[in-house]
C-alpha atoms as one frame of an Amber mdcrd trajectory, in Angstrom:
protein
 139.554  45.940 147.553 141.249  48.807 146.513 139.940  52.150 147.960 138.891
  53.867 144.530 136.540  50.874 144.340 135.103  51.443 147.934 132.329  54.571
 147.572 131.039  53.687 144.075 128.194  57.107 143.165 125.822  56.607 140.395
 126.790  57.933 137.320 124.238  60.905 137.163 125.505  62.091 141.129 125.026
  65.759 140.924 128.835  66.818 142.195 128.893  70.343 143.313 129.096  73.135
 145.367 126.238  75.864 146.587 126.495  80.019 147.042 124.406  82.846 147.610
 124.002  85.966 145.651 124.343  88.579 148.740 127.532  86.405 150.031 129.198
  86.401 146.836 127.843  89.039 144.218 129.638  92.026 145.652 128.495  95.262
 143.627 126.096  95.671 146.701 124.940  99.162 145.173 125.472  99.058 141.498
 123.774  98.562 138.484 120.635 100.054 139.827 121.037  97.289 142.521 118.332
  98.413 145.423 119.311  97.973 149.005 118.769  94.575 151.009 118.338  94.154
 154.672 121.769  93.008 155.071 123.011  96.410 153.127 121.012  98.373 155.499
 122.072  96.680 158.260 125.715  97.346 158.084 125.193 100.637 157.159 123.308
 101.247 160.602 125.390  98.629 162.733 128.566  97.831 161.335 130.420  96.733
 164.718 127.528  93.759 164.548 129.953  92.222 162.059 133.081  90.636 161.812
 135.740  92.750 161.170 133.504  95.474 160.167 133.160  94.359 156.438 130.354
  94.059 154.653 128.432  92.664 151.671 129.755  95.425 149.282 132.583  93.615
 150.002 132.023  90.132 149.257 133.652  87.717 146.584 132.995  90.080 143.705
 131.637  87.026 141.685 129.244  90.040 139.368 132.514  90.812 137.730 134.605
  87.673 138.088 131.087  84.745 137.352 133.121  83.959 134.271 136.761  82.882
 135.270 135.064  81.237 138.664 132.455  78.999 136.407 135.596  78.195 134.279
 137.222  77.098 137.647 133.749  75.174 138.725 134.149  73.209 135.623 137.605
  72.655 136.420 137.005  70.925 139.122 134.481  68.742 138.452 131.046  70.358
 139.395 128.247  69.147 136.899 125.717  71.336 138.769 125.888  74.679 141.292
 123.312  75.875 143.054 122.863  79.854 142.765 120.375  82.081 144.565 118.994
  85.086 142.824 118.979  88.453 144.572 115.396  89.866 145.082 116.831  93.488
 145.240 119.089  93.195 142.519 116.122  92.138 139.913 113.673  94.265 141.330
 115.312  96.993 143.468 111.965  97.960 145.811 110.553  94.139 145.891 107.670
  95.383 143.680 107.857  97.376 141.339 109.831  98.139 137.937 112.377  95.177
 136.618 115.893  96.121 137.115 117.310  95.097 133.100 120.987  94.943 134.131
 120.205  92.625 136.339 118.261  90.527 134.169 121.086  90.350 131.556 123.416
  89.637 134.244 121.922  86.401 135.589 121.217  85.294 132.048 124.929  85.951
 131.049 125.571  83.625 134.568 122.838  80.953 133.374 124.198  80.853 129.975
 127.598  80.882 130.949 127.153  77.348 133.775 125.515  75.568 130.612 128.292
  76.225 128.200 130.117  74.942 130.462 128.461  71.934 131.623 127.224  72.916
 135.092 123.686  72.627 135.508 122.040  75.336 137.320 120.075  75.140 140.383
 118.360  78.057 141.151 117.399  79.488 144.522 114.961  82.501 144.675 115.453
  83.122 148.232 118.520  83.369 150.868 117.840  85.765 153.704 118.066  88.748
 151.586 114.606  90.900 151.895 114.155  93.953 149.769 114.819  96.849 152.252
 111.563  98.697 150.988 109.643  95.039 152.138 111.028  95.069 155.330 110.110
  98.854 156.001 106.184  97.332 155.852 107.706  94.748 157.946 109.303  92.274
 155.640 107.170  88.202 156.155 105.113  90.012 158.576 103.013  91.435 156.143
 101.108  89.489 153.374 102.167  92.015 151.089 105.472  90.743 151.179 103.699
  87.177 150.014 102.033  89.195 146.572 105.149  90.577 146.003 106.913  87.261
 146.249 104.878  85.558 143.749 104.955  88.022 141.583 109.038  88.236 141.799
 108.769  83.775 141.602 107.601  84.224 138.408 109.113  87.099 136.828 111.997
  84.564 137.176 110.258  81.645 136.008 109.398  83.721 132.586 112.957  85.323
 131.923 114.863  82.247 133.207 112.490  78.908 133.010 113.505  78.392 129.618
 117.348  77.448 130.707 116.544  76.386 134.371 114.965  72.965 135.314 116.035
  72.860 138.960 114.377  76.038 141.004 113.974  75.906 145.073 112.076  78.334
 146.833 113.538  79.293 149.929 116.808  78.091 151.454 116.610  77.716 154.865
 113.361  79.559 155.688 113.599  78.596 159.492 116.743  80.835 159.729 115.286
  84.383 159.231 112.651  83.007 162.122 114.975  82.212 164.263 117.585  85.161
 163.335 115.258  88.122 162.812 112.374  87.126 165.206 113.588  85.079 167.923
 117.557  85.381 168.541 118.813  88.750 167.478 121.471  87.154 164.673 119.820
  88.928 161.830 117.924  92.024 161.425 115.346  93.353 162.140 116.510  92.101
 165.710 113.420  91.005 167.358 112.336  88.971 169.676 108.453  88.197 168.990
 107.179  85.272 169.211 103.989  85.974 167.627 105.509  87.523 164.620 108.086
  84.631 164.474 105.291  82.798 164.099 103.764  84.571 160.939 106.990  84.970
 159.530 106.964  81.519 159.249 103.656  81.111 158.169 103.540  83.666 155.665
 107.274  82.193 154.157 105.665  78.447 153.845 102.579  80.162 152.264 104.943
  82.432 149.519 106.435  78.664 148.502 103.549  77.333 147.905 102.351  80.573
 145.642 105.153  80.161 144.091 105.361  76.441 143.251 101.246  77.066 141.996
 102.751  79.994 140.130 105.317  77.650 138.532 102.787  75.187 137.297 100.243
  77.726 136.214 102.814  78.643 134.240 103.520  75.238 132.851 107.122  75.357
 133.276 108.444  71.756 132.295 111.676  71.079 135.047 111.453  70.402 139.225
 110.796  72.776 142.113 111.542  72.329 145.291 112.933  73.812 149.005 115.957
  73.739 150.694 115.974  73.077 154.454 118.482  73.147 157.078 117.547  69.599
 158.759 119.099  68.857 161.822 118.429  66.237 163.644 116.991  66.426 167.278
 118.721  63.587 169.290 117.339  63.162 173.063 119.881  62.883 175.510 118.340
  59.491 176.706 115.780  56.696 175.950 113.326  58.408 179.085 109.982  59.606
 177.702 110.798  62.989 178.939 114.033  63.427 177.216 112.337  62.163 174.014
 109.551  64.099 174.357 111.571  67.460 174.056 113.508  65.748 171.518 110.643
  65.647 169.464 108.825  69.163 170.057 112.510  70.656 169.046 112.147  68.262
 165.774 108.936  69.892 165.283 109.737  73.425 165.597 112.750  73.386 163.811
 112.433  70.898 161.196 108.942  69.780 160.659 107.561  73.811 161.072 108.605
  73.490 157.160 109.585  70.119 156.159 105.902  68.819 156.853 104.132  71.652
 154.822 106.893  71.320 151.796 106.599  67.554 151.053 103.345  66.639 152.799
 101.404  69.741 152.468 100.612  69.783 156.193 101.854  71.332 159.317 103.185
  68.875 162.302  99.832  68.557 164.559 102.273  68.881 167.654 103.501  72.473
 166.347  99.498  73.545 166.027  98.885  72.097 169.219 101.281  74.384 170.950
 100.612  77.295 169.083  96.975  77.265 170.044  97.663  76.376 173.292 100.194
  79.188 173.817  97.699  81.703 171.699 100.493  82.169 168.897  98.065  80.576
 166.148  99.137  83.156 162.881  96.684  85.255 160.781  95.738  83.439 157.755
  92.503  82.597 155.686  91.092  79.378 155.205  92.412  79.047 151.628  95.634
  79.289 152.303  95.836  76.482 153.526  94.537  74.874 150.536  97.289  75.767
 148.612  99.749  74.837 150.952  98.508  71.350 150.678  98.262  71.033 146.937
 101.582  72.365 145.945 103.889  70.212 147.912 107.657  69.858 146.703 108.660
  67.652 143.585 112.282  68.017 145.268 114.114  69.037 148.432 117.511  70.245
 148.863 119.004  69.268 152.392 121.514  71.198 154.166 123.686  69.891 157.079
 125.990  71.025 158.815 125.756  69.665 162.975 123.005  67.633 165.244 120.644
  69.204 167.803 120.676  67.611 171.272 118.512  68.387 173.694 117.152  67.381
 176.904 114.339  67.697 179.376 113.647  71.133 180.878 115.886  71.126 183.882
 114.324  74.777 185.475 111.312  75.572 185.155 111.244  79.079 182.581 111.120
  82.155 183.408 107.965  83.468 183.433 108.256  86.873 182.561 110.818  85.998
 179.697 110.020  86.217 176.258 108.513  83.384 174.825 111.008  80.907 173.088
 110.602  77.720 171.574 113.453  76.474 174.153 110.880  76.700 176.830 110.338
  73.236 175.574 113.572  71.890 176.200 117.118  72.186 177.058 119.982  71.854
 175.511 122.386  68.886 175.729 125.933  69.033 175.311 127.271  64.996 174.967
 130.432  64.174 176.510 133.360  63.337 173.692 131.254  64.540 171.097 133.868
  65.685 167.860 133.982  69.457 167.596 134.588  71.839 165.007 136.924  74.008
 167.222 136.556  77.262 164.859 133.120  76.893 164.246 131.996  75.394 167.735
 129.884  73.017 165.760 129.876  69.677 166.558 130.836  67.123 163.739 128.370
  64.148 164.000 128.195  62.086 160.063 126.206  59.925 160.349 123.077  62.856
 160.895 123.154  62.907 157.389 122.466  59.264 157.034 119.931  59.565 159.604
 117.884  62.478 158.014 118.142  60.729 154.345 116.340  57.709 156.224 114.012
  59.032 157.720 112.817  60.848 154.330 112.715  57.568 152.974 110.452  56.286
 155.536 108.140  59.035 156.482 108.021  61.420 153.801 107.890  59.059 150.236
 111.460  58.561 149.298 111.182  62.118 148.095 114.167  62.827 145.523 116.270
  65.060 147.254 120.130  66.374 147.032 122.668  67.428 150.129 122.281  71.120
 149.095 125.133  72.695 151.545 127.690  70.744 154.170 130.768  72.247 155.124
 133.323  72.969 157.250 134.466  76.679 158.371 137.636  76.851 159.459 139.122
  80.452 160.921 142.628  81.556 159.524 143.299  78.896 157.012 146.302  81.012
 155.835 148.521  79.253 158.147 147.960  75.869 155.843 149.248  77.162 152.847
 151.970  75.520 151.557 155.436  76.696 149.159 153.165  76.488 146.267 150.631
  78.351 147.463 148.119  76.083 148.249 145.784  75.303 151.134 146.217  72.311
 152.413 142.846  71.635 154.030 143.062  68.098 154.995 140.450  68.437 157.278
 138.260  69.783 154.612 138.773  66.452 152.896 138.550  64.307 155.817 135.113
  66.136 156.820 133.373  65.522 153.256 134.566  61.810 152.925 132.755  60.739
 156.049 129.720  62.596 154.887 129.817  60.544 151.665 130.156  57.935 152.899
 127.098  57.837 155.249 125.348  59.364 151.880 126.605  56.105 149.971 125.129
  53.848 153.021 122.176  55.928 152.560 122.210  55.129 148.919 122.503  51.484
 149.152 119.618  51.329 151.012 116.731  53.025 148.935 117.361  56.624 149.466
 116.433  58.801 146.794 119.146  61.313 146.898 120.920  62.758 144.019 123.660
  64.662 144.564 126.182  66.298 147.192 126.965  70.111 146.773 129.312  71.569
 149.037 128.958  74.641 151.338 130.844  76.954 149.260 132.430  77.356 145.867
 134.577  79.879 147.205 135.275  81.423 150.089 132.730  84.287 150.656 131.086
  86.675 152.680 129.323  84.815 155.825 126.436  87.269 157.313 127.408  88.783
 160.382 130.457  86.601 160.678 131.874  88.029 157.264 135.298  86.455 156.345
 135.891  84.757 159.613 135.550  81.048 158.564 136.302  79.934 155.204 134.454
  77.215 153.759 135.216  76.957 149.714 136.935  74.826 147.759 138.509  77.844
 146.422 140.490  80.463 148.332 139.786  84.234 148.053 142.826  86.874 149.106
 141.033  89.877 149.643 144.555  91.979 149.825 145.261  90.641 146.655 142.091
  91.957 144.785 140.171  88.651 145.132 142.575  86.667 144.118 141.558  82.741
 143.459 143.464  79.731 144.300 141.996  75.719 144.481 142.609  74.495 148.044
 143.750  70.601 148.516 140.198  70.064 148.673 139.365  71.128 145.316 141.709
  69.511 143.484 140.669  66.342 145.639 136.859  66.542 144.483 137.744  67.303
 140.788 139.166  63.174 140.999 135.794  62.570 143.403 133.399  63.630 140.704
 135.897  62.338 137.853 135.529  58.546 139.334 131.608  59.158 140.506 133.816
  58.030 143.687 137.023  57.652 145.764
């Protein structure tokens, strides 16, 4: 067997690659853009960030979307997934529609399809209005009108052209960032709020995706989670038992709501015994449960292992879900040096089966994987190119876990890497590079196709390698 005939993909794969509007836009205050948290945030604190650069300084894809979709069809993407910013469209969150903006994202719609690349598109990625988070961003239900009323705004200028829309990306992450860990503003560390952040996020998908049938809009809409698999340190019921209350609060808090419009009985459990049960009315919950996903993007990037609580907590510490558990770190375990991630596959295998078995074979897509490697410079070659092996190495054994996955009954439908292009990374700005496509930002931007790239383009070509 030769090895092009090894990883056979259906014909219809989606092949492609995923970005964010705030980590690749650039033109942070033009246009009649309004300000995001993240622009606010480097403004106050810009030593919080690598290197001191910011989003104005990100991959400048609002003046370059044309040349990189030409280079996204060049190598081989039939879809991208795209994110919408919030404060570009409507610069206060709520008020009067920004029209440059408007024509901007249809230019980048129009521009995918003429091209081949369907577009999948995102509505939110970390990036709250800055005039929301002054009445205190998912705090407030405000924030949840507003939402709705942004959700479709987009549905009526862009539904037409778009068949593939998600929600949220990774709605655990500005819980855990803004509320619990201090890795994104506003740099709390409140339980209780964390909590109604969360709440009030599942709630403003489930608006939306009523919003989006009201509205009878014909295509799919969907989530994207961050999935990562809690694995217990042993077979003892104690181990497993904090394997599955981390499960719960960081997967099933949203996973459970999104396809099976209910929250993990565990989760509730603890919250009421802890006294962090959220603010909410009885209907809301109603129309969490009726508008459930019709798809689910999955991002993955590294496994969660954990362990039984070894020392008893701190009482007089802030409440964290880790009270729970403890983290495990396995011996020989395969380690992203740069990222200080560990590389585990066959996770992705593992969360594609279990969707299949508990939560109805629900279609779904690997939204994001990646690899970020720090100072890839010192790969390039005479010609110029990177040669990210690794890169290559690290999305091959994803596949082929995926294919695995495939041949037995899972229901997902595509692969898009974590990123296009190299781009702007939160708080760790430029540090790790993770596209397919290199950006020299001493050489105004400049664009060149890594190894990798070129390697996919034959990938997606043969539905295979």
């Amino acid at each position: 067997m030769t090895q092009t005939e090894q990883y056979r993909f259906p014909k219809d794969f989606w092949w492609g690659s995923s970005a964010s509007a705030t980590q690749t836009e650039g033109a942070a205050d033009r246009d009649g853009k309004g300000q995001n948290i993240w622009d606010y945030w480097f403004e106050k604190e810009p030593h919080r960030f690598f290197d001191h650069v910011g989003p104005a300084a990100t991959s400048q894809f609002y003046d370059n979307y044309k040349e990189d979709i030409r280079l996204m069809k060049e190598l081989g993407h039939n879809s991208f997934r795209m994110s919408i910013s919030w404060s570009r469209l409507i610069p206060d969150g709520t008020g009067e529609l920004n029209a440059k903006a408007a024509e901007f994202y249809h230019s980048v719609i129009d521009e995918l399809i003429v091209n081949g690349i369907e577009p999948f598109v995102n509505l939110f990625h970390f990036d709250m209005p800055m005039e929301l988070q002054k009445i205190g961003g998912w705090v407030n239900r405000e924030t949840v009108d507003a939402y709705e009323n942004y959700a479709r705004t987009c549905f009526r200028l862009f539904g037409g052209r778009v068949k593939k829309w998600f929600t949220h990306n990774e709605p655990i992450v500005p819980v855990e960032g803004g509320y619990l860990y201090d890795f994104h503003y506003p740099n709390k560390v409140d339980f209780k709020e964390a909590v109604q952040v969360g709440f009030h996020t599942m709630l403003s998908s489930a608006r939306a995706i009523q919003a989006y049938r009201e509205m009878k809009q014909d295509g799919k809409i969907g989530i994207i989670l961050n999935l990562t698999p809690s694995y217990p340190r042993s077979s003892h019921p104690a181990d497993v038992k904090a394997g599955e209350i981390a499960d719960a609060f960081f997967n099933r808090s949203f996973l459970d709501p999104s396809v099976k419009g209910e929250f993990p009985k565990e989760l509730v459990a603890i919250l009421k015994n802890e006294g962090f049960v959220p603010d909410y009315k009885k209907e809301d919950l109603e129309v969490i449960k009726h508008n459930t996903v019709d798809l689910l993007g999955v991002n993955y990037y590294q496994p969660r292992r954990v362990k039984a609580k070894e020392h008893l907590p701190n009482p007089d510490a802030p409440f964290l879900p880790d009270r729970y558990f403890d983290p495990y770190v396995m011996p020989g375990r395969k380690m992203n040096p740069h990222r200080g991630w560990e590389i585990y596959e066959k996770g992705v295998y593992d969360i594609l089966i279990n969707l299949k078995e508990n939560y109805g074979n629900i279609e779904c897509f690997i939204s994001e994987n990646g690899m970020g490697v720090e100072g890839e410079e010192r790969f390039r070659d005479e010609q110029g190119i990177i040669q990210d092996d690794y890169r290559i190495e690290f999305i091959k054994e994803h596949l082929k876990w995926i294919h695995r996955a495939i041949q037995e009954g899972s229901n997902v439908k595509g692969y898009h890497l974590w990123t296009f292009m190299d781009n702007w990374s939160w708080t760790n700005a430029y540090k790790n590079r993770y596209g397919f496509v290199s950006v020299n930002l001493e050489k105004d931007g400049e664009r060149t196709v890594k190894k990798s790239g070129n390697w996919f383009k034959k990938v997606a070509e043969q539905h295979g390698f």
